[in-house]
VOPAGU-2260 file (C-alpha; in pm, 1 decimal, decimal comma):
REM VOPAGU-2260
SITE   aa  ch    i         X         Y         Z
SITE  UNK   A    0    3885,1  -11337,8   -3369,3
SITE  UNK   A    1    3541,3  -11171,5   -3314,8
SITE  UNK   A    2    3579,1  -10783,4   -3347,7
SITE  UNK   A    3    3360,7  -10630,0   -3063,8
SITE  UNK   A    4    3084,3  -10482,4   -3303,9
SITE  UNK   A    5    3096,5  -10853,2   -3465,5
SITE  UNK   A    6    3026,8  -10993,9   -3092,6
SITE  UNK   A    7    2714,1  -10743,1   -3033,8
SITE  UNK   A    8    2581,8  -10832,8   -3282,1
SITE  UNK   A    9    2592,4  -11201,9   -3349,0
SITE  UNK   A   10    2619,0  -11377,3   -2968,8
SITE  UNK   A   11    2348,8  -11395,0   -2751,9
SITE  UNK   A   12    2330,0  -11550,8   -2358,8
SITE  UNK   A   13    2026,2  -11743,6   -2328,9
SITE  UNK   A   14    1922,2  -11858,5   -1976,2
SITE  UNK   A   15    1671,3  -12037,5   -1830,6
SITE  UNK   A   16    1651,5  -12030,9   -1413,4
SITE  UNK   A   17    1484,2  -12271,4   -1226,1
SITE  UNK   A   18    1432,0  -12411,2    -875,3
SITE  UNK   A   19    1735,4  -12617,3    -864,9
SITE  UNK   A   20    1996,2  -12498,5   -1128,7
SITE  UNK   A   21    2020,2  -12129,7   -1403,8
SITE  UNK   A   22    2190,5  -12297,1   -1718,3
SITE  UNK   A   23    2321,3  -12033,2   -1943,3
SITE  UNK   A   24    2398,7  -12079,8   -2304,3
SITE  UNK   A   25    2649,7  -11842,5   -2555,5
SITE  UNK   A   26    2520,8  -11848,3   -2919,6
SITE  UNK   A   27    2620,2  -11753,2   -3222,2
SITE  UNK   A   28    2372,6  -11652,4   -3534,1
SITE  UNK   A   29    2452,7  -11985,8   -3676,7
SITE  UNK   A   30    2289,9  -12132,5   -3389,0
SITE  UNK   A   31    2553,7  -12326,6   -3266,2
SITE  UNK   A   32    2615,9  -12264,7   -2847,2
SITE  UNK   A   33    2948,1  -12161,6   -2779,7
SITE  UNK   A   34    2927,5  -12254,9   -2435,0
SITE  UNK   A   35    2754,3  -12331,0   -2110,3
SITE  UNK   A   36    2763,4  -12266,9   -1795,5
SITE  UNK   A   37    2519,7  -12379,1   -1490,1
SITE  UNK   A   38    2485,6  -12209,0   -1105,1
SITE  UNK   A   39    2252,1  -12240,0    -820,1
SITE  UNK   A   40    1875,6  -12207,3    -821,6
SITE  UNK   A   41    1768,7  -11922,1   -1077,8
SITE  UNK   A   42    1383,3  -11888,7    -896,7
SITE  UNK   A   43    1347,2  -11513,2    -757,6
SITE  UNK   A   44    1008,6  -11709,1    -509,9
SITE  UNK   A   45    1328,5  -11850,9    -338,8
SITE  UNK   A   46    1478,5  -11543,7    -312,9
SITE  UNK   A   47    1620,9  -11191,7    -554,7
SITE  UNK   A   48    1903,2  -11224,6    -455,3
SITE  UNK   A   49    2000,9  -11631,0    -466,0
SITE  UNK   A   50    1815,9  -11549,8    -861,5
SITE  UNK   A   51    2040,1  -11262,0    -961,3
SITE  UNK   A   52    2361,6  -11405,5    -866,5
SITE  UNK   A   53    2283,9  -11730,3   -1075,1
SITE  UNK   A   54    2185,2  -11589,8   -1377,4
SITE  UNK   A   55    2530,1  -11384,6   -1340,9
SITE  UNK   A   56    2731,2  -11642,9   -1231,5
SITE  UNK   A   57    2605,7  -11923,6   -1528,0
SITE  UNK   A   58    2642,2  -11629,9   -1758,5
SITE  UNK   A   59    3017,4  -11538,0   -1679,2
SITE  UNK   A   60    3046,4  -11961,7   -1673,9
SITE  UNK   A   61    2929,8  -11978,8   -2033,2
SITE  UNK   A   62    3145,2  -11708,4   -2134,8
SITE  UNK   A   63    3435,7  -11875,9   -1975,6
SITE  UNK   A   64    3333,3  -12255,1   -2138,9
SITE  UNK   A   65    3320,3  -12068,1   -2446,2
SITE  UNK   A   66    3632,6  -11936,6   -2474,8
SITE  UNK   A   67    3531,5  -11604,8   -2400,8
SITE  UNK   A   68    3593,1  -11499,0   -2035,6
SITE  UNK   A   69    3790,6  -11165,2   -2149,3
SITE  UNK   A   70    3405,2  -11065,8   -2241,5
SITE  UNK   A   71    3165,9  -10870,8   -2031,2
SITE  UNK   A   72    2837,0  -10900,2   -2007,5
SITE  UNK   A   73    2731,2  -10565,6   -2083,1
SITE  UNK   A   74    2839,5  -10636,7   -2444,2
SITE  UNK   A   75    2596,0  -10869,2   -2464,1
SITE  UNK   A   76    2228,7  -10908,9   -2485,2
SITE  UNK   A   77    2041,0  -11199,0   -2271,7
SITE  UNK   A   78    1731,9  -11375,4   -2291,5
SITE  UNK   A   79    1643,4  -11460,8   -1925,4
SITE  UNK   A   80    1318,7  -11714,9   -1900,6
SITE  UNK   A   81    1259,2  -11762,2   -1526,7
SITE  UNK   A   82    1041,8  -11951,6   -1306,6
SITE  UNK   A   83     866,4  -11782,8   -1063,0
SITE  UNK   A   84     809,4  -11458,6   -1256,1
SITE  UNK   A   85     478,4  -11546,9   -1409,1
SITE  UNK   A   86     400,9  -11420,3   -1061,7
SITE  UNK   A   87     388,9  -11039,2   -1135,0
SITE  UNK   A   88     520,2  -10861,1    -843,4
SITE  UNK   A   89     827,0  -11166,2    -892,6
SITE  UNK   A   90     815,6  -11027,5   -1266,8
SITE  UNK   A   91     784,2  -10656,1   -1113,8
SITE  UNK   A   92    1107,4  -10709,4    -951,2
SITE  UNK   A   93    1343,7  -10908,9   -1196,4
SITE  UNK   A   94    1246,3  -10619,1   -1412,6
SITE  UNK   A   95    1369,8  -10364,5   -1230,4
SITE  UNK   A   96    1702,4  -10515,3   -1179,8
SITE  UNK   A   97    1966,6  -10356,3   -1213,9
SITE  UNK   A   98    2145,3  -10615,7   -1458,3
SITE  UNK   A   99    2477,1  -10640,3   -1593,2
SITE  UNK   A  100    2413,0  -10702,7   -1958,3
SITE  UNK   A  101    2404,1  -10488,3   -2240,9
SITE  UNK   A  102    1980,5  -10553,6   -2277,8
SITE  UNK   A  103    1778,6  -10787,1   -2120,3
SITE  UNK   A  104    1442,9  -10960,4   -2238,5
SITE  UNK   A  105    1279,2  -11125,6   -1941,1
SITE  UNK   A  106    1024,2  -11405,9   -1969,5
SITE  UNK   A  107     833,6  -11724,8   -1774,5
SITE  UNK   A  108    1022,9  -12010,5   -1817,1
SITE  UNK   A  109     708,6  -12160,3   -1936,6
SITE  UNK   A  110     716,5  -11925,3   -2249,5
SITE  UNK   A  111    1144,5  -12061,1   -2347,9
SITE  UNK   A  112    1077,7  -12365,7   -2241,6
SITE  UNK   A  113     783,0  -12369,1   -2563,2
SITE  UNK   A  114     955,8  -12139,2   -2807,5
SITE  UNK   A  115    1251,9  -12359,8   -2758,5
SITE  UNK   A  116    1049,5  -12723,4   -2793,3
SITE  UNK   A  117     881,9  -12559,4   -3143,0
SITE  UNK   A  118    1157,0  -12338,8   -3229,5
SITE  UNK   A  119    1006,9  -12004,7   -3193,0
SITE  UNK   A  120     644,1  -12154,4   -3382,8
SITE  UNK   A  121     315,1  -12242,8   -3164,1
SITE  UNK   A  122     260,7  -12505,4   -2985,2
SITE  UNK   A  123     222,7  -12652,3   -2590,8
SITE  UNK   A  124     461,6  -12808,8   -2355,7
SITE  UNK   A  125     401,1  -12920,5   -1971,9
SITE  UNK   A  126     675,2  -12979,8   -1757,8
SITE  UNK   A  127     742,3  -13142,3   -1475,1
SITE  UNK   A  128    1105,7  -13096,3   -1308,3
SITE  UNK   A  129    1136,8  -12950,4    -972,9
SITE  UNK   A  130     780,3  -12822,8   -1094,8
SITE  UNK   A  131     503,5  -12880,0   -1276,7
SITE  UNK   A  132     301,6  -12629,3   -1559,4
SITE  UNK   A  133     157,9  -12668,2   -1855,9
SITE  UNK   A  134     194,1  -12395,8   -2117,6
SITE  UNK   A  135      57,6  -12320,0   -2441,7
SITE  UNK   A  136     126,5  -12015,1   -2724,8
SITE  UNK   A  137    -118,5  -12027,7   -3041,0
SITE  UNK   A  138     -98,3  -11680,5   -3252,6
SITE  UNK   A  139     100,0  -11466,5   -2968,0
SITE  UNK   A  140    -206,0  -11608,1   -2721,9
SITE  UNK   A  141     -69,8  -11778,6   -2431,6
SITE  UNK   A  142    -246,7  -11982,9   -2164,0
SITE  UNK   A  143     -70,0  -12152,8   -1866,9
SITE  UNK   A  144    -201,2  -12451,7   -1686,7
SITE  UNK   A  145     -50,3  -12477,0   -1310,7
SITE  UNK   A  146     263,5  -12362,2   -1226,3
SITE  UNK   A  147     128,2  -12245,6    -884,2
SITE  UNK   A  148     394,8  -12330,9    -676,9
SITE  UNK   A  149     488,6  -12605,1    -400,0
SITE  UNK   A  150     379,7  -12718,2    -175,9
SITE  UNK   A  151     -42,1  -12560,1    -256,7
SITE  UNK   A  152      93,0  -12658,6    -643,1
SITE  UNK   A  153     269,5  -12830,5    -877,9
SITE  UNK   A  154     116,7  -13135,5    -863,1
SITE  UNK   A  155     282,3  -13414,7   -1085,4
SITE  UNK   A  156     667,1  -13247,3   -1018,3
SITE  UNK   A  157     972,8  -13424,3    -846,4
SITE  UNK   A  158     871,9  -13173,1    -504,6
SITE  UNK   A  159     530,3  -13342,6    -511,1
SITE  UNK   A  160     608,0  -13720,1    -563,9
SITE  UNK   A  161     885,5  -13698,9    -267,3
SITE  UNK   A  162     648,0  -13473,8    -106,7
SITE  UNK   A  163     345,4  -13785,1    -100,5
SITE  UNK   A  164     610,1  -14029,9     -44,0
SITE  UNK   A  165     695,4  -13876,0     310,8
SITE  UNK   A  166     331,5  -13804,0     404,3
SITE  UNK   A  167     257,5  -14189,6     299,1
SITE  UNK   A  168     585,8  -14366,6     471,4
SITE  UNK   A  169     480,7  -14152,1     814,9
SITE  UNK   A  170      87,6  -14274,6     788,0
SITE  UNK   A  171     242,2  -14622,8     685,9
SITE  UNK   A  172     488,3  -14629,4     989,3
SITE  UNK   A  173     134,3  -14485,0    1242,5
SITE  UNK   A  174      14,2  -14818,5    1070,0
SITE  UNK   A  175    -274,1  -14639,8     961,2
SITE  UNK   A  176    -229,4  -14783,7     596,3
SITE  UNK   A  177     -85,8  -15072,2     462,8
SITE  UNK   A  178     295,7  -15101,8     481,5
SITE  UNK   A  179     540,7  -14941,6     175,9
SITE  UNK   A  180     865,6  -15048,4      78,7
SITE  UNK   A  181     920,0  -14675,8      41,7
SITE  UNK   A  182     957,9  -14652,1     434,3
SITE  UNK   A  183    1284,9  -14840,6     463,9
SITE  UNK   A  184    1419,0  -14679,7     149,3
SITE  UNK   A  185    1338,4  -14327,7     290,4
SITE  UNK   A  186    1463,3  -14383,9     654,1
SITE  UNK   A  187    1775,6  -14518,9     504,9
SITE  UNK   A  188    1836,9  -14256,4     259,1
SITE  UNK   A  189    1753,0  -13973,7     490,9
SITE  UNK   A  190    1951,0  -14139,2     815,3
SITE  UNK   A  191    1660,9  -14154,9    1014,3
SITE  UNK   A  192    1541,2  -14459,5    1244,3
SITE  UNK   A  193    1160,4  -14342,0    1325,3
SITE  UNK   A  194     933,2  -14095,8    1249,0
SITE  UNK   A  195    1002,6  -13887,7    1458,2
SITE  UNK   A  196    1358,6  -13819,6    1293,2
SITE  UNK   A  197    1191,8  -13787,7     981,0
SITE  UNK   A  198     970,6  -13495,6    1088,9
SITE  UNK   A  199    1287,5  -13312,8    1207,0
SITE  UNK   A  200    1448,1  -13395,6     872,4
SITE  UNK   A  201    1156,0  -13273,7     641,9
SITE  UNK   A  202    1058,6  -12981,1     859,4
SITE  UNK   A  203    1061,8  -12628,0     674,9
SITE  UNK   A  204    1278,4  -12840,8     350,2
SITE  UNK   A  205    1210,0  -12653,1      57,2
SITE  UNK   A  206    1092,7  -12833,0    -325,4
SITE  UNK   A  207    1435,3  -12883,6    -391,3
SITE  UNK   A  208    1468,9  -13108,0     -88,1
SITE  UNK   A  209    1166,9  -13301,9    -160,0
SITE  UNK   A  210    1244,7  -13367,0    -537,6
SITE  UNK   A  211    1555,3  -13502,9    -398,0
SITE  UNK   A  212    1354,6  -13783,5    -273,2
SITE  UNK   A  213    1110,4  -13814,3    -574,9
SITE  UNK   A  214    1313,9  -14138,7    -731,8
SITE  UNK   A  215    1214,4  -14332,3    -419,1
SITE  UNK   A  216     844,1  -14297,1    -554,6
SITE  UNK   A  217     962,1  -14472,7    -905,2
SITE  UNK   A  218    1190,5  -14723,6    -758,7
SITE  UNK   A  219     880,8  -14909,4    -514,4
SITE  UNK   A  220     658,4  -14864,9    -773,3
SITE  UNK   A  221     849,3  -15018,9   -1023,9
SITE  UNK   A  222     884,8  -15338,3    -764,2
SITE  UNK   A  223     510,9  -15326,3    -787,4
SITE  UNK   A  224     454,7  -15128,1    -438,3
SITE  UNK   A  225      74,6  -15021,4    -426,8
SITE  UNK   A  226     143,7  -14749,6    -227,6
SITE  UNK   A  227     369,0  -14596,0    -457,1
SITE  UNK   A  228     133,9  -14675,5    -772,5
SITE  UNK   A  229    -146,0  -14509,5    -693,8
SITE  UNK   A  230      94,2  -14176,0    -584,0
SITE  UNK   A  231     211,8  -14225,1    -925,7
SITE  UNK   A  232    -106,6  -14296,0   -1095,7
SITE  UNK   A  233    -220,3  -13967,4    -923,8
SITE  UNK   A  234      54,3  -13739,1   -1058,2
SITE  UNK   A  235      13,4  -13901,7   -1417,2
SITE  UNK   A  236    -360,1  -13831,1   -1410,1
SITE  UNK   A  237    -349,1  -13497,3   -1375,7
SITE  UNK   A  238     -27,6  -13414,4   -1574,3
SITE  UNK   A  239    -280,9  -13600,6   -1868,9
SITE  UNK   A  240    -577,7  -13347,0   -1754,4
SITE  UNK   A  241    -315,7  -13057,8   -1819,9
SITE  UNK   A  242    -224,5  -13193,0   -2164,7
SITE  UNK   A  243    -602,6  -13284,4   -2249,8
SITE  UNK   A  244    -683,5  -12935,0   -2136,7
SITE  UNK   A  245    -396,4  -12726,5   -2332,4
SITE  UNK   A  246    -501,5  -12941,9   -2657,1
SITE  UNK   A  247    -894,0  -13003,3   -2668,5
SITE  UNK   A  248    -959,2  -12714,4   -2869,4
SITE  UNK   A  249    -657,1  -12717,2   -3088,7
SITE  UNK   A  250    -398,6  -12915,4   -3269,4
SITE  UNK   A  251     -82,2  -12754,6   -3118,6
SITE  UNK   A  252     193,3  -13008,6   -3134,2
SITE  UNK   A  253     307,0  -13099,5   -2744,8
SITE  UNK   A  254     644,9  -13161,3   -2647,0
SITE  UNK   A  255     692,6  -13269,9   -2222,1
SITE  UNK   A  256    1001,3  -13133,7   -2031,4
SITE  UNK   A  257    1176,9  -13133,9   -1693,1
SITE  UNK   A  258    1394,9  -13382,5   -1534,1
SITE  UNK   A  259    1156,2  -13633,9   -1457,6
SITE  UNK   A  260    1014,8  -13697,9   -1843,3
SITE  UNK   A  261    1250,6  -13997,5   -1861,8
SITE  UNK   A  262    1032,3  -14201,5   -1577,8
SITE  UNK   A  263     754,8  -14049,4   -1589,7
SITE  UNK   A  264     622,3  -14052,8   -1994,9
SITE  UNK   A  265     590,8  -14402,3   -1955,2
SITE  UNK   A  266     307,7  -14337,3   -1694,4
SITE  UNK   A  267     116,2  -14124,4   -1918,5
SITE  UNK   A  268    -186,0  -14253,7   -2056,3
SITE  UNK   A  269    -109,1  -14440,2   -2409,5
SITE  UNK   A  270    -246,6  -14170,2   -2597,1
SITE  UNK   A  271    -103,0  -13888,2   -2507,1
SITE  UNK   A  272     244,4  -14076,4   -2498,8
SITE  UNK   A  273     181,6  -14144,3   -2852,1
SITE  UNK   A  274     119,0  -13768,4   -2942,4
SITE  UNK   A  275     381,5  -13611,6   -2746,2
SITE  UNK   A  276     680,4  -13510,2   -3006,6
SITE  UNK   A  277    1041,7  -13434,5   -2881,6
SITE  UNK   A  278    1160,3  -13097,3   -2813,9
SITE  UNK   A  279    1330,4  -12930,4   -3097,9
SITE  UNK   A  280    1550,8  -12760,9   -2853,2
SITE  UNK   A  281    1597,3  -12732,0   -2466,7
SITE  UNK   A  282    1450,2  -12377,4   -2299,4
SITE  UNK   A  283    1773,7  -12189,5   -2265,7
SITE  UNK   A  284    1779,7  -12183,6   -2666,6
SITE  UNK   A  285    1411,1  -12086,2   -2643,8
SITE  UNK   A  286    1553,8  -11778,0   -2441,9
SITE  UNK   A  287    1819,2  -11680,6   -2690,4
SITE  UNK   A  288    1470,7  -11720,9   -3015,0
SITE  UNK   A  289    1279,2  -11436,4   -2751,6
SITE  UNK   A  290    1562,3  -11254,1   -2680,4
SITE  UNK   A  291    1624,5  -11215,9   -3089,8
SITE  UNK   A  292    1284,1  -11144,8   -3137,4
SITE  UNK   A  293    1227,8  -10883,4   -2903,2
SITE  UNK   A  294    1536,4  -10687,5   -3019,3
SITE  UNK   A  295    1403,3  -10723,6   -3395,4
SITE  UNK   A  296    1085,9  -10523,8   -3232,1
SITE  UNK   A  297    1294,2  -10283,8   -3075,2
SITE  UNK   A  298    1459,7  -10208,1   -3447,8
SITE  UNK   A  299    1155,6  -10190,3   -3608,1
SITE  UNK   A  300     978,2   -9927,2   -3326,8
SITE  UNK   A  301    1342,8   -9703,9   -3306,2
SITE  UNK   A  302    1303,2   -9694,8   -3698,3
SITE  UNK   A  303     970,1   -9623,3   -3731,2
């Protein structure tokens, strides 16, 4: 068994928080996670409060899937990459929690999500989940692309395909454009039998809600629905804008994340699909590679 000087020092909770779920990781200095646990939305935008009791709650999860539940947090140190906080008074105020862990390193989840896709080296990522950002670290510079939010933002993210695809089916059903097979799949899936009902539905819904409905854009255009191309064609473009612009005056290896790479790489134009490399490892390891480095700093200053 770990003594409790042993567990200080070699676990770490790494978690990354985003607008639908906060996925928290226990590692070891071998690099192998212990365990895992996930919660609600980690985003402080959407709220402190929701934020702070996911990053506890995934964190006490992991502890728990790992064996470790007789644990508490403040024995541990976390790396917590966020969403939301490369807003600064957002960052302001996840700062000044007061947290229940032993030391915690706060960070965009743009900045995990790329020291976890490189392991800890340079390089660029975009990501489009709930979301969409690209993000880029070359020498300890970092430049971000996006990430300004939904609805005025994230362009290319589930929250803006389902987004288009209820702005479209409502001008289709005014018969203002040509018809979508999107309407009947959207009408059906939300329980609604005009538009009318689907205003009420969609009225005030947050991203989460509309990435919910993001697959319907995929499934029409996959049967060859125009309408539903050229939203796709639309979101593709300008994720390949954000690549072209993170990369044109560098060769930073680029890695794409979120929940929608799976159907949407294959919309990318050819040569950027070619060029995009896999993700060494997912962002909430990327939390635990800042979290070591920034205590390594600490050593080095208190020693100094």
């Amino acid at each position: 068994m770990l003594t409790s000087n042993n567990k200080n020092n070699d676990l770490f909770l790494g978690i990354d928080g985003g607008g639908s779920k906060c996925k928290a990781i226990v590692m070891n200095q071998k690099n192998e996670i212990l365990g895992t646990g996930i919660s609600g939305p980690g985003n402080p935008l959407h709220g402190f409060e929701q934020a702070t009791n996911s990053i506890t709650e995934s964190a006490m999860l992991a502890l728990e899937d790992a064996g470790l539940a007789h644990m508490k947090l403040s024995e541990l140190v976390a790396g917590v990459g966020l969403a939301g906080v490369n807003i600064p008074v957002l960052y302001d105020q996840m700062a000044a929690w007061k947290h229940p862990f032993k030391n915690m390193h706060l960070a965009t989840d743009l900045l995990i999500a790329c020291l976890g896709a490189h392991d800890g080296g340079d390089g660029a990522v975009i990501i489009s989940g709930t979301g969409s950002c690209g993000f880029s670290c070359d020498n300890e510079q970092y430049r971000i692309v996006g990430a300004h939010g939904f609805p005025h933002g994230d362009k290319g993210s589930g929250a803006w395909f389902g987004l288009q695809a209820v702005k479209q089916v409502l001008v289709s059903l005014d018969g203002l454009i040509e018809p979508t097979s999107m309407s009947a799949a959207l009408l059906t899936k939300l329980n609604c039998k005009n538009d009318t009902d689907l205003v009420e539905v969609v009225a005030g819904q947050k991203a989460t809600f509309f990435a919910q409905q993001s697959h319907i854009v995929f499934d029409a255009a996959n049967l060859g629905d125009k309408v539903a191309l050229a939203i796709l064609h639309e979101g593709a473009e300008y994720l390949n804008k954000m690549v072209r612009t993170l990369t044109a005056d560098n060769h930073l290896p680029i890695s794409m994340l979120g929940g929608l790479t799976p159907v949407l790489k294959q919309w990318l134009a050819t040569d950027i699909q070619i060029n995009l490399e896999l993700p060494l490892n997912p962002p909430e390891v990327g939390s635990v590679i800042y979290a070591r480095a920034q205590q390594s700093k600490q050593v080095v200053q208190q020693s100094a």
